[in-house]
N, C-alpha and C positions, 0 to 999 in steps of 0.2 A: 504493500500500500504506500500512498505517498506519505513524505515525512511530515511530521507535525512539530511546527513553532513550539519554542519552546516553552513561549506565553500562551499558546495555541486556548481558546475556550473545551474545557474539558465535554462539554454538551456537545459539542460538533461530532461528527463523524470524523470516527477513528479507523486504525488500524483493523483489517479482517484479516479471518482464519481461508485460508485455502482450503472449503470444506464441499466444493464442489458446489455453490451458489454464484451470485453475480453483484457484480458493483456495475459502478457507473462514476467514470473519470472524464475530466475537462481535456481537449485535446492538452492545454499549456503542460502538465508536471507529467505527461508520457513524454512529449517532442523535446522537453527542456533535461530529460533524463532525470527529474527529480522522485523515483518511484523504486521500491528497492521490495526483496525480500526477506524474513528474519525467521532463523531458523530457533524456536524456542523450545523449553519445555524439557522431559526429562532425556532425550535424544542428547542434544548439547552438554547438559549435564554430565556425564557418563561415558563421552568419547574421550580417549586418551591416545587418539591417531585420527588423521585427516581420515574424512568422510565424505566421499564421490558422491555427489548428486549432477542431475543432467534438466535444466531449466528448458521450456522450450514457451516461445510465444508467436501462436498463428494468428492469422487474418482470419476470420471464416464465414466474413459478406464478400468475399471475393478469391477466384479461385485460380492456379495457377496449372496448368497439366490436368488439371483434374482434381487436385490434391488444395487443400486451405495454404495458402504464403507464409512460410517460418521468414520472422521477423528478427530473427537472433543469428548470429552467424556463427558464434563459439555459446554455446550454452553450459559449457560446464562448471559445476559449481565446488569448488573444494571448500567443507567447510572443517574446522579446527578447534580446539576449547579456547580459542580467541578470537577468533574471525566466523559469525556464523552467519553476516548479510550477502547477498545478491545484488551490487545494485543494476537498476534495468539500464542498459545503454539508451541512448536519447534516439528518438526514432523518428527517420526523414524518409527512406526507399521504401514505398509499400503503404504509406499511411500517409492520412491525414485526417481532415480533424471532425468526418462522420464514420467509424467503422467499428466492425464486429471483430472481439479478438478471447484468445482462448490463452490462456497463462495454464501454465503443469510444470510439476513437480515430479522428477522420476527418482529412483535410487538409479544409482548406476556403478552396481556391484564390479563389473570388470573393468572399469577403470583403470589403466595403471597408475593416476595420481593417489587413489585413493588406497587407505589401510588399512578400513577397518570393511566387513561387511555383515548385513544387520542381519538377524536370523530369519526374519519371514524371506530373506532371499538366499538362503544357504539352499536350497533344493532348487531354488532356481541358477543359482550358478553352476551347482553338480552337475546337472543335466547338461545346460551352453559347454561346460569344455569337453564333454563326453563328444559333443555332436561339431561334425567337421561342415556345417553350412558355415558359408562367408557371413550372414545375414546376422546371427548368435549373438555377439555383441550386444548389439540393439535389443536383441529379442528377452536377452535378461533383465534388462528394466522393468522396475514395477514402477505404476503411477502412486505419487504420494498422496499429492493433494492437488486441486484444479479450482480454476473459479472463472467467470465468465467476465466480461472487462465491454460495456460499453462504454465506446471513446464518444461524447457526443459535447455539447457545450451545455453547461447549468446554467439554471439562474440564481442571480443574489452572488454575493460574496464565494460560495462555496466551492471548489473542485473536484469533491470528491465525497460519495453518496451511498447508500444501499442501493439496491435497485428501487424496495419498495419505500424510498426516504424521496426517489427526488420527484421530482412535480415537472407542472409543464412552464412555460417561458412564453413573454408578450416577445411579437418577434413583430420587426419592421423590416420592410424590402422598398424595393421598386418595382412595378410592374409595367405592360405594356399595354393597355386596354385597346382595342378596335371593336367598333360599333357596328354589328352587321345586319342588324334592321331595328330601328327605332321609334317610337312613341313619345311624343315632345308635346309638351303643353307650356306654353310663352304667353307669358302676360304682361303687356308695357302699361304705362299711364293712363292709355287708354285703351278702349277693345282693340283686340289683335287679331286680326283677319289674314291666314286663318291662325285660330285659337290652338289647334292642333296638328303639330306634323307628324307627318309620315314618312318616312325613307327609309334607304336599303345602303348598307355598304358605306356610308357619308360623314365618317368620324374617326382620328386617332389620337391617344392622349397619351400621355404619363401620369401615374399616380404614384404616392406612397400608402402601401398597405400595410392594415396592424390587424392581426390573427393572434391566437393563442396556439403554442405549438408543442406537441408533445415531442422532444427528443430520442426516448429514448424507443418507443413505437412509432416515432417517424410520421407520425398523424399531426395533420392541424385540426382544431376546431374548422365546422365547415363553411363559416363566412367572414369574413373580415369589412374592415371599415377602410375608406379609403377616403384621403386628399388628393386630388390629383385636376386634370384641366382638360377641353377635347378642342382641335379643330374640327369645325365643323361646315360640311358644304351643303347650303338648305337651299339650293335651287336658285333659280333666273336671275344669278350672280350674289349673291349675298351668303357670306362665308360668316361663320358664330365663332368666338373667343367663350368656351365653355366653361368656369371653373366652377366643381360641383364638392357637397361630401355626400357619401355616398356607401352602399351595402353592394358585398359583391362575393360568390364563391369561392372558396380556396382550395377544390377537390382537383388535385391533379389528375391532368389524362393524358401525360409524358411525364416519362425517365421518374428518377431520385435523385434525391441526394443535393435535394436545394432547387429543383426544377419546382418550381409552379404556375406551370402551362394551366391554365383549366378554362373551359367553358362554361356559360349559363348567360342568369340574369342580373343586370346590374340597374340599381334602383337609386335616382339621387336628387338630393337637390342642390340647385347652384343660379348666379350669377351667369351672365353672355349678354357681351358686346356683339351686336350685330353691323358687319361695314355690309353696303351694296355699289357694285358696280357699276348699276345701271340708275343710279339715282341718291340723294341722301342718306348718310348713314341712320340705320333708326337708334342706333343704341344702346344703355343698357337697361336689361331686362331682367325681372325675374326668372326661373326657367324649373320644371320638374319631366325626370323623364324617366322611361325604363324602357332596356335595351340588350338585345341578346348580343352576347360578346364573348369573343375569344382575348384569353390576357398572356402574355408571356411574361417570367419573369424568375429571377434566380437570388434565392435566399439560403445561402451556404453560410457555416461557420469559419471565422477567420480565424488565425492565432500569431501572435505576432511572434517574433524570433528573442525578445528580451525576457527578464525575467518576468513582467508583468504581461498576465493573458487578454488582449481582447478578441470579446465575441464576439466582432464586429455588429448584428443585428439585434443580436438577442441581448434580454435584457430579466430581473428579475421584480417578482411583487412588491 
């Protein structure tokens, strides 16, 4: 687990047991190598010679041959009645800062660094030297202990969580909204003739969208609130400066991993400048509309390279 301040708040999330459960870590204290393992308990106690263990940490939302991405390039661990940490190397080829990753803990009785070997693997080593496959090695390790490692971004201060401790994150993006058939109702000073439009295809905007986003299930809440502004072409020259707030979908229907492409309907209200081409500008206007629209748009987590982590969008209650 990652290290804890030494002022650290005792209430916060602490260190866990490799007991084959999951946490949930901030991209920054995997990338920045601040994340170790600590060998305790009566094991440590009781060695009086170095102790071969074999660390392994995979990918396993992405696959490589076929097989989950080892992240670790030497995993072996030697541990001694003075030295019983792991610490994790800082991790850049293979990762980044939305992934699924698997941590274990092997013995790894044929070691030649290692001295001592523990009894639940003394039948397992008898057997590997009896047998002449190349493969044997390997095949004498037992798994110790394992836990499941969502890398994703928290909110609030925290980095580091149970699974069932952390919550979901107010998340801000940019999107792309295009208007591809619309319902416009515009009201100036005076009656607006007509009161109602209608068009196909006649709008593109930029927004800022705020959703509530679950990280760690990779779900958002399904609507978001949006500031954002449209051009708009309303026919026999007269183009609209649209700035609306506004309710709109946030179900993607492309990729992951920070894509939110989605489709629907977007409902708002707003201000629009009307200029026309063919005669005086009318102005500005109140304006209310709803409109099926496709949005593009990408809301990934960032992590900076220093010691301090930002999430770039995400944010905490």
């Amino acid at each position: 687990p990652p290290r804890r301040a030494p002022d650290a708040d005792p209430s916060r999330p602490g260190p866990q047991p490799l007991a084959h459960g999951a946490v949930v870590i901030s991209p920054a204290p995997l990338r920045l190598g601040n994340c170790r393992i600590r060998l305790t308990g009566q094991t440590k106690h009781r060695l009086v010679a170095p102790l071969a263990l074999h660390v392994s940490l995979t990918r396993t939302d992405q696959m490589r041959g076929g097989a989950p991405i080892e992240l670790l390039q030497d995993g072996t661990w030697i541990v001694t009645p003075s030295s019983a940490e792991f610490p994790l190397p800082p991790l850049a080829e293979d990762f980044d800062g939305d992934a699924r990753l698997r941590l274990a803990v092997y013995s790894d009785p044929l070691s030649p660094q290692g001295k001592v070997v523990l009894l639940s693997d003394a039948g397992r080593v008898a057997s590997s030297l009896r047998s002449n496959e190349p493969g044997d090695p390997e095949r004498a390790r037992r798994l110790v202990g394992s836990v499941a490692i969502h890398s994703v971004p928290l909110c609030g201060e925290d980095n580091f969580e149970t699974l069932e401790g952390a919550g979901s994150c107010f998340r801000a993006y940019l999107t792309v909204p295009a208007m591809l058939a619309t319902l416009q109702i515009t009201r100036a000073p005076w009656v607006e003739k007509p009161l109602v439009t209608r068009s196909v295809l006649s709008a593109v905007g930029v927004a800022l969208a705020i959703d509530r986003y679950d990280p760690v299930e990779r779900r958002a809440f399904p609507v978001a609130a949006q500031l954002g502004g449209f051009v708009q072409t309303l026919g026999e020259g007269r183009v609209g400066l649209l700035g609306y707030l506004g309710v709109a979908p946030t179900v993607p229907i492309l990729g992951s991993g920070g894509n939110t492409t989605s489709f629907g309907f977007l409902a708002g209200l707003g201000l629009e400048y009307i200029t026309n081409e063919a005669g005086p500008d009318e102005g500005l206007k109140p304006a209310a509309f709803l409109s099926a629209v496709v949005q593009v748009g990408q809301a990934a987590p960032q992590v900076s390279s220093s010691r301090s982590a930002s999430f770039g969008t995400y944010a905490g209650d």
